[in-house]
C-alpha positions as CSV (number, residue, x, y, z in Angstrom):
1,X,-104.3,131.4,49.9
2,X,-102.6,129.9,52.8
3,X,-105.7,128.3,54.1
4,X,-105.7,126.5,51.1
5,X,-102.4,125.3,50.7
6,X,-102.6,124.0,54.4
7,X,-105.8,121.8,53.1
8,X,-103.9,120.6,50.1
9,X,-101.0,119.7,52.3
10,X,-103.3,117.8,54.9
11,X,-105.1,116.0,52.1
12,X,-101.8,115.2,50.5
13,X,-100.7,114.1,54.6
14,X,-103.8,111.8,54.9
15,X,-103.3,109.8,51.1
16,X,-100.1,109.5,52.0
17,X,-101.3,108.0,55.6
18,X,-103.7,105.5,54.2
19,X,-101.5,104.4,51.3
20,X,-99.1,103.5,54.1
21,X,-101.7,102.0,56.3
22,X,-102.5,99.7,53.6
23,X,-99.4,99.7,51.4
24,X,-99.3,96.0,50.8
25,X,-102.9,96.0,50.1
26,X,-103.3,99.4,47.5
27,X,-104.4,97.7,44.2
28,X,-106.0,95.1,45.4
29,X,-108.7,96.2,47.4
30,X,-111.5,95.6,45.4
31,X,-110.8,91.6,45.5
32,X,-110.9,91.6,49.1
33,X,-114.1,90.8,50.8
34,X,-114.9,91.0,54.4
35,X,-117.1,88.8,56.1
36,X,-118.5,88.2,59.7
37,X,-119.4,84.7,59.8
38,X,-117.9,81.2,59.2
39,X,-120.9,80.4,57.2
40,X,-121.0,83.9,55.5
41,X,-122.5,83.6,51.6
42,X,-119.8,86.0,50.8
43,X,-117.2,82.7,51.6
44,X,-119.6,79.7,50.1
45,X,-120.5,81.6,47.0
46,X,-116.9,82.3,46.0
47,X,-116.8,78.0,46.2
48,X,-119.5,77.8,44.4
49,X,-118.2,79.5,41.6
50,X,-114.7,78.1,41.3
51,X,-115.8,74.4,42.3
52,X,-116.9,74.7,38.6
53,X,-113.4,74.6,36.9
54,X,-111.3,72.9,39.7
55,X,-111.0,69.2,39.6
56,X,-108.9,69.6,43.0
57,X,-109.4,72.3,45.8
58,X,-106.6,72.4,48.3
59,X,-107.6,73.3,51.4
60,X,-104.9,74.6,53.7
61,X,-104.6,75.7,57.5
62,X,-101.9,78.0,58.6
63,X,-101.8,75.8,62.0
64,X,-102.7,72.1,62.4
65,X,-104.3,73.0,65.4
66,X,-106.9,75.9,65.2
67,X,-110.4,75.8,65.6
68,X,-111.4,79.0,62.8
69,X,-109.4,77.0,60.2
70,X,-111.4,73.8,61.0
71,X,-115.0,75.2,61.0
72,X,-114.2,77.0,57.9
73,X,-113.1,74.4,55.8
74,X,-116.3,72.6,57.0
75,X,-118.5,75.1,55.4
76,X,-116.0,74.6,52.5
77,X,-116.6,70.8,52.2
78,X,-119.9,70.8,53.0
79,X,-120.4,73.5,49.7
80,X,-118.5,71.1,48.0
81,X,-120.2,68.0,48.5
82,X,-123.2,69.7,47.5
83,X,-121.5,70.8,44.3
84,X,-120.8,66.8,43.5
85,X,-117.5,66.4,44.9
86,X,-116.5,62.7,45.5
87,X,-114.0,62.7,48.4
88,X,-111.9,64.3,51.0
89,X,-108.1,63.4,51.0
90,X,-106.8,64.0,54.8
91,X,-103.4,64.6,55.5
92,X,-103.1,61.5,57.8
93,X,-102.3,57.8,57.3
94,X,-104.2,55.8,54.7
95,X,-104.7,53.5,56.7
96,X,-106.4,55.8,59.6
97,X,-109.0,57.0,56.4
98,X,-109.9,53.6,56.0
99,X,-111.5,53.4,59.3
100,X,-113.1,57.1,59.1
101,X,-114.1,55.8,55.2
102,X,-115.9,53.0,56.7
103,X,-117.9,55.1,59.4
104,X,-119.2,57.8,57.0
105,X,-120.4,55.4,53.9
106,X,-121.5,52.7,55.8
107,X,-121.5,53.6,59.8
108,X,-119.2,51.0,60.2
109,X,-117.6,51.8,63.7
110,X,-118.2,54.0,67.3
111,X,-117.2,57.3,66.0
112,X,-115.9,58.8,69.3
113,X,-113.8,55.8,69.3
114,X,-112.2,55.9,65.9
115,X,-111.6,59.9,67.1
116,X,-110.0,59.4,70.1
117,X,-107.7,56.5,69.2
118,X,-106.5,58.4,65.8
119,X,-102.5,58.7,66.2
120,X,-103.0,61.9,64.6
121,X,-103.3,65.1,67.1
122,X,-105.0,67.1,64.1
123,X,-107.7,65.6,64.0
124,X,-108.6,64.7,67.5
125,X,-111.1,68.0,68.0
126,X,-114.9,68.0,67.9
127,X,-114.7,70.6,64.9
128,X,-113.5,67.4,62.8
129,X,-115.8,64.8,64.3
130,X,-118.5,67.5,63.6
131,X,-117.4,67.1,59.7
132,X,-117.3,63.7,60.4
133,X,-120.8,63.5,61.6
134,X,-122.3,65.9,58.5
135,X,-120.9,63.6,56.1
136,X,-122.2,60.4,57.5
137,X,-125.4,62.0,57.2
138,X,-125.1,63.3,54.1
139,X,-124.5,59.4,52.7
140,X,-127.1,58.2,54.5
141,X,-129.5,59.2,51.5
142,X,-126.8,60.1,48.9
143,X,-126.8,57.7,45.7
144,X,-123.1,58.0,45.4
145,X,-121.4,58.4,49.1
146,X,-118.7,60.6,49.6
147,X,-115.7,59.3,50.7
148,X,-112.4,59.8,52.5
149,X,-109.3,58.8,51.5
150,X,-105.8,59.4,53.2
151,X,-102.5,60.4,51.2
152,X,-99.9,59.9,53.9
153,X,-97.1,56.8,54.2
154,X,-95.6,58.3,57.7
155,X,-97.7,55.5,59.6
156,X,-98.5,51.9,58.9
157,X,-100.1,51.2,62.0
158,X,-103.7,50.7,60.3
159,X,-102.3,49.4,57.3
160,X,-100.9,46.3,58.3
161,X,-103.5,45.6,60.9
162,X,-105.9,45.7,57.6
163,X,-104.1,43.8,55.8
164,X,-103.9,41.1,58.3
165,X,-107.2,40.9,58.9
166,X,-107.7,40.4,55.1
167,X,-105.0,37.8,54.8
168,X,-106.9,35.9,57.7
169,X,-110.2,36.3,56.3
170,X,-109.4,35.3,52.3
171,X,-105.8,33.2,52.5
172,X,-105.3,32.2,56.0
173,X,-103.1,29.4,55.0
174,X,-100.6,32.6,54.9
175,X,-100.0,32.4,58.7
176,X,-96.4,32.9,58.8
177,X,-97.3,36.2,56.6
178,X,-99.8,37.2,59.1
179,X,-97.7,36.7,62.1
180,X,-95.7,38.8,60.2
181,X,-98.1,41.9,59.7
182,X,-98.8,41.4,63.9
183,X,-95.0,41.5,64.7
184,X,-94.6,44.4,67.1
185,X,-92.6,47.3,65.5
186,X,-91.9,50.6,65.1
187,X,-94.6,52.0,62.7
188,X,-94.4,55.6,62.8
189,X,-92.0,57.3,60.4
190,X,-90.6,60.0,62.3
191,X,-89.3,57.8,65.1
192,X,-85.9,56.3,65.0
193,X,-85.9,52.9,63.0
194,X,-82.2,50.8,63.3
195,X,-80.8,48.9,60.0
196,X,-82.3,45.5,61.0
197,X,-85.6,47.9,61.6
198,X,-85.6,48.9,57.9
199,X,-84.6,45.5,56.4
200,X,-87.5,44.1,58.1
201,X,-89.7,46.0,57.0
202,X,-87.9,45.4,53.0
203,X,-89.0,41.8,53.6
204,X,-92.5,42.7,55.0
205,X,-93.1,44.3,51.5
206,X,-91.7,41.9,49.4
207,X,-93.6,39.5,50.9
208,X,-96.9,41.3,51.3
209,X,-96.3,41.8,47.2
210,X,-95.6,38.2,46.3
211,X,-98.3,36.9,47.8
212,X,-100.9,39.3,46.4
213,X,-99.7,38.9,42.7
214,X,-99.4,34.6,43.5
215,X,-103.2,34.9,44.4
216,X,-104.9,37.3,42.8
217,X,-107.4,35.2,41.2
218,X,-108.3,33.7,44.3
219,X,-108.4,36.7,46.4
220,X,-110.9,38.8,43.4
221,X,-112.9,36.0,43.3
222,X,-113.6,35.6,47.0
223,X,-112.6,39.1,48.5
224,X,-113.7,41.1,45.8
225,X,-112.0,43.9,43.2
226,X,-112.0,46.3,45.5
227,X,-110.4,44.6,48.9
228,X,-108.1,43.5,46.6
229,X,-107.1,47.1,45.3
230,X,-107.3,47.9,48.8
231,X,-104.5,45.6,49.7
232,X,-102.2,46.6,47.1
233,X,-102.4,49.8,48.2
234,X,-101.8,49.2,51.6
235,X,-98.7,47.2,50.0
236,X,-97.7,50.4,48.3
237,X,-97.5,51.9,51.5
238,X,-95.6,49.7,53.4
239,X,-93.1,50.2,50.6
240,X,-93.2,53.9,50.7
241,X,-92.8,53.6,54.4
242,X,-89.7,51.4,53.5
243,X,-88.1,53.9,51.4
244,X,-88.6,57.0,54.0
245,X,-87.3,55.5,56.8
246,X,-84.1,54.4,54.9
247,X,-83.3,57.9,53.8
248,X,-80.3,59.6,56.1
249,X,-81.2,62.9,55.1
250,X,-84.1,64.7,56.8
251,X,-84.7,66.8,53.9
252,X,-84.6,63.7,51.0
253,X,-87.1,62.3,53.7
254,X,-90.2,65.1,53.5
255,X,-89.5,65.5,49.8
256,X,-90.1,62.1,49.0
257,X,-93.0,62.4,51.9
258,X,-94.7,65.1,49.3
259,X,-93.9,63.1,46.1
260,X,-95.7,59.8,47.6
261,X,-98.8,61.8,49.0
262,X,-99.3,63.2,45.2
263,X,-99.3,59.5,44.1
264,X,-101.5,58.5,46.6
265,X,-104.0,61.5,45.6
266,X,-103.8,60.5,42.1
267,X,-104.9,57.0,42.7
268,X,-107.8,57.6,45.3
269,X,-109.2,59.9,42.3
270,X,-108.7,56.7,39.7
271,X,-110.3,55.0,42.2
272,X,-113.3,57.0,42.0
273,X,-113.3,57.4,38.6
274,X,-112.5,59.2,35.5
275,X,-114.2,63.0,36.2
276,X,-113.7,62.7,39.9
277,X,-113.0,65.7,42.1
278,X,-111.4,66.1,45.2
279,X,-110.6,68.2,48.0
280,X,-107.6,67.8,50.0
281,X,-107.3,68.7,53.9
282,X,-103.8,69.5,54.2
283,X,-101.4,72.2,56.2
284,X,-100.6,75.4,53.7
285,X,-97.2,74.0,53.2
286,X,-98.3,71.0,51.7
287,X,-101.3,72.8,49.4
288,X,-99.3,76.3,48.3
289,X,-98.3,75.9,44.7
290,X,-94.7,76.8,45.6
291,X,-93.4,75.9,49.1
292,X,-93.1,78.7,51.2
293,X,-91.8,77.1,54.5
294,X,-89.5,74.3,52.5
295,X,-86.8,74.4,50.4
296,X,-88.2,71.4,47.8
297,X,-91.1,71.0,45.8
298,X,-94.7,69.9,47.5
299,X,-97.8,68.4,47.0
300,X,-99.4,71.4,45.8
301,X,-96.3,72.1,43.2
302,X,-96.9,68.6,41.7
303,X,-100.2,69.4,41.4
304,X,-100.0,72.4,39.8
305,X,-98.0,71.7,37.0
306,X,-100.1,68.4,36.1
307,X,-103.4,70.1,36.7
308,X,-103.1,73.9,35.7
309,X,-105.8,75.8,36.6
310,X,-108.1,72.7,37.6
311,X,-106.2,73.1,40.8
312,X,-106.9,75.6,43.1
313,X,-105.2,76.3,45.7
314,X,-106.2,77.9,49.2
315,X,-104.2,79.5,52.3
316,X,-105.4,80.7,55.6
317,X,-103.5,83.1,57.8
318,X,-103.9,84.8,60.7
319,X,-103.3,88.2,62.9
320,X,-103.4,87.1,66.6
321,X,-104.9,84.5,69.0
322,X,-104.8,81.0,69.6
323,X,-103.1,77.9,68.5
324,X,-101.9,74.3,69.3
325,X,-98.3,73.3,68.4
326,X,-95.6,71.1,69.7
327,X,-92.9,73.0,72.8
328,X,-89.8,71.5,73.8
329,X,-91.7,70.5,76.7
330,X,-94.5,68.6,74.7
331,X,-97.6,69.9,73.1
332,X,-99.3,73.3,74.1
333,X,-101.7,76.1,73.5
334,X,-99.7,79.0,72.6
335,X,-101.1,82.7,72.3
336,X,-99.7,85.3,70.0
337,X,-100.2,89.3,70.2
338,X,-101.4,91.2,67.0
339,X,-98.9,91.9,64.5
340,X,-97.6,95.2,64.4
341,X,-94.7,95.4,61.7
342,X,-95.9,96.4,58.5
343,X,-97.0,93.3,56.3
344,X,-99.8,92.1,54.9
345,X,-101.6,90.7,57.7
346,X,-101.5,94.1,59.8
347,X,-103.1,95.9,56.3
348,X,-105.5,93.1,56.7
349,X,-106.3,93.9,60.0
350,X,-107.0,97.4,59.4
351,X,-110.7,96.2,57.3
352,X,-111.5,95.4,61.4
353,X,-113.3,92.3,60.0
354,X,-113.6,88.4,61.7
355,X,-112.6,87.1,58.4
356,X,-111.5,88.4,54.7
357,X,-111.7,86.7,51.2
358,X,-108.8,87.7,49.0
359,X,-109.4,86.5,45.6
360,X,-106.2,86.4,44.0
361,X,-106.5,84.8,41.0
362,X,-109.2,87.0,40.0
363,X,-106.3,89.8,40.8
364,X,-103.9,88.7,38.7
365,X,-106.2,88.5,35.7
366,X,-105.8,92.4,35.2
367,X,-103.3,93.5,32.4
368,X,-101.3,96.1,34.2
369,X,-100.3,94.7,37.9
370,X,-98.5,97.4,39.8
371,X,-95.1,97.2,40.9
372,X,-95.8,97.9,44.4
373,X,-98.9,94.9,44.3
374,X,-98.3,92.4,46.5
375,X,-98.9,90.1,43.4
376,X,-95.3,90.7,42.1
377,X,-93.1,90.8,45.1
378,X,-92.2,88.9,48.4
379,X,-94.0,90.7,51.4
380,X,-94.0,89.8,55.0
381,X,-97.0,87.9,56.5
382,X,-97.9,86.0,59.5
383,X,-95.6,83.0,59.4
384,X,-97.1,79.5,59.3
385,X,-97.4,77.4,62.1
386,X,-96.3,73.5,61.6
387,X,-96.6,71.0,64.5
388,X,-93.9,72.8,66.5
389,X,-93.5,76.1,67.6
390,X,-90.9,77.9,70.1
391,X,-91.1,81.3,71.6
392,X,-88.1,82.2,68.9
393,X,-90.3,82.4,65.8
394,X,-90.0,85.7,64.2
395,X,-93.7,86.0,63.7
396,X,-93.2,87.0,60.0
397,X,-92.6,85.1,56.9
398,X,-91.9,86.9,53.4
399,X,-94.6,85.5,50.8
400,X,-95.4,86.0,47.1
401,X,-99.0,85.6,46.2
402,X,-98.9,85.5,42.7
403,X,-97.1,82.0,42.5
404,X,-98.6,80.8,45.9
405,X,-102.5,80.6,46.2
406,X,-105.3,81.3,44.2
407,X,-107.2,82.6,47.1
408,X,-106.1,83.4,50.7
409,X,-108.5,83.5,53.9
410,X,-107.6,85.3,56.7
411,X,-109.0,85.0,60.1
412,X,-108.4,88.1,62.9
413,X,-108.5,86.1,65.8
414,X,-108.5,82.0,66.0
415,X,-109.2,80.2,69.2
416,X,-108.4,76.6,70.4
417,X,-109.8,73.7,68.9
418,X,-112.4,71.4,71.3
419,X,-110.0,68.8,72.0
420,X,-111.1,65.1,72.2
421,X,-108.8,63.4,74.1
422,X,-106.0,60.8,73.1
423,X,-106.9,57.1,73.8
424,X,-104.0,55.3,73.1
């Protein structure tokens, strides 16, 4: 008899062991999949099926800067232009996507070039121009190409250089407008502008939108529809540029940053036409349905409530191993140990897999959700990485998952991107 009451008491011992070991994790197990490869069917058929419904897959990455995040969303794309997908929206400077637009539809450009001089650290890494490189040939045989498109206003660089060119090509009689648009100035949004700064760049606009609706006719008829949408657009920018420079508040700033880069989704998709789908390259701040690192609504919020469940939203995370991020003393690769505390990613880590698949919108379809599912309640994760990073991060973040993602990836160990490096 007391042989068997020891059993039931070790049995009782080891549920109560692996409930713990997985306590986030307990009814959701069987919409976790494990897989061992970036290119794993396991991932790519899970695309396949919701690319049917979604008119807009975000695409998130729990560091700009991580080489796992960037091959995976690859294979991602790559599914999805396959599916018919029309275009990638980057999380960089309209402007910039013109240039990277005009290399993959048309070859237009030296593509280590347009890499290396890109302003944007994220995307100097071989894992992109390898995208890069599958998509040009991809168009070189498609009927329809697919195209890149860029939703940010935090650099107007490229823009204004476009739209000089343009003005000198089509109204060249504008030369005081051009000189204009060649002035040297500050065109990066998070660097200090002064008030004559920001008035200037008032007037830039104003002009810039004068002249296009004084000569539209002209400029249709000899520059074509779309150069001439184009243009506008570039205008657009230089007046959402405008506006977040002139904002005092650092926090008014980014919000209106996320509320100008759902506008610019919205018309690179009229662009390309009535049923067009998309999938945006973004960090998981921007993409997550509710913001997790900010306190005001995001890209992926706006989204959301216009698209419902033709968006779909997914997050990566992480348990240990490499990253690039901004230090006080400039940018660096920075290395983090496992995570230990109990939290979703160390339950993750116990499956002792490369890479899991958590489908949680399939999870959330059941009736009865326990109380103790990670569906219902804030738990502690890995927390996300944005372009800085100090040795004071906490390492955790509390999460919910049922108003966040529809799916979440999550990647053991990342490594270091290949960087390509920065011609100025």
């Amino acid at each position: 008899m007391k042989k068997i009451q020891i059993l039931i008491t070790l049995i009782f011992i080891l549920n109560i062991s692996l409930a713990i070991g997985q306590s986030f994790l307990r009814d959701s197990k069987e919409y976790i999949f494990p897989f061992k490869a970036i290119d794993d069917n396991v991932l790519l058929q899970h695309i396949n099926e919701v690319s049917e419904s979604a008119r807009i897959i975000g695409l998130g990455e729990v560091s700009h800067y991580t080489k796992e995040c960037y091959q995976l969303k690859h294979q991602i794309i790559n599914t999805l232009i396959n599916k018919g997908f029309d275009a990638l929206i980057l999380e960089v400077d309209f402007g910039q996507s013109l240039l990277w637009n005009d290399y993959v539809t048309n070859g237009i450009g030296n593509l280590d070039t347009l890499i290396a001089e890109s302003g944007w650290f994220t995307y100097r890494t071989q894992e992109f121009k390898n995208l890069l490189l599958d998509i040009r040939n991809y168009n070189r045989s498609a009927d329809k190409p697919f195209q890149i498109f860029g939703m940010e206003m935090t650099a107007v660089n490229n823009n204004l250089l476009w739209l000089s060119k343009y003005f000198e090509k089509y109204l060249s009689s504008e030369d005081e407008l051009i000189k204009l648009l060649n002035q040297e100035r500050t065109v990066v949004a998070f660097q200090s502008h002064n008030k004559s700064e920001i008035l200037s760049y008032w007037e830039l606009y104003y002009r810039l939108n004068e002249t296009l609706v004084k000569n539209e006719k002209h400029l249709v008829a000899i520059g074509g529809q779309m150069n001439y949408e184009i243009a506008k657009r570039n205008t657009e920018i230089a007046r959402q540029y405008s506006t977040y420079i002139s904002q005092d508040e650092f926090l008014l700033k980014v919000e209106i940053r996320d509320q100008f880069s759902t506008r610019n989704v919205f018309w690179s998709m009229d662009m390309l036409g009535e049923d067009s789908k998309v999938v945006i390259w973004a960090h998981n701040g921007h993409v997550a349905k509710e913001s997790v690192l900010f306190s005001y609504d995001i890209l992926g919020y706006y989204l959301n409530k216009w698209l419902g469940e033709q968006y779909y939203s997914i997050g990566f995370t992480f348990n240990e191993g490499e990253f690039g991020a901004f230090s006080s003393n400039g940018f660096k690769k920075w290395t983090l140990p496992p995570v230990t505390s109990e939290s979703l990613t160390k339950d993750f880590s116990t499956y002792k897999s490369p890479f899991l698949l958590f489908d949680i919108e399939s999870n959330l379809t059941l009736e009865d959700i326990s109380n103790y599912s990670p569906l219902k309640n804030d738990v502690p994760i890995r927390t996300d990485v944005s372009e800085s990073f100090s040795e004071e991060n906490t390492g955790l973040m509390d999460i919910n998952l049922s108003i966040t993602y529809d799916c979440l990836i999550y990647i053991d160990k990342t490594n270091y991107p290949t960087t390509i490096e920065w011609k100025q």
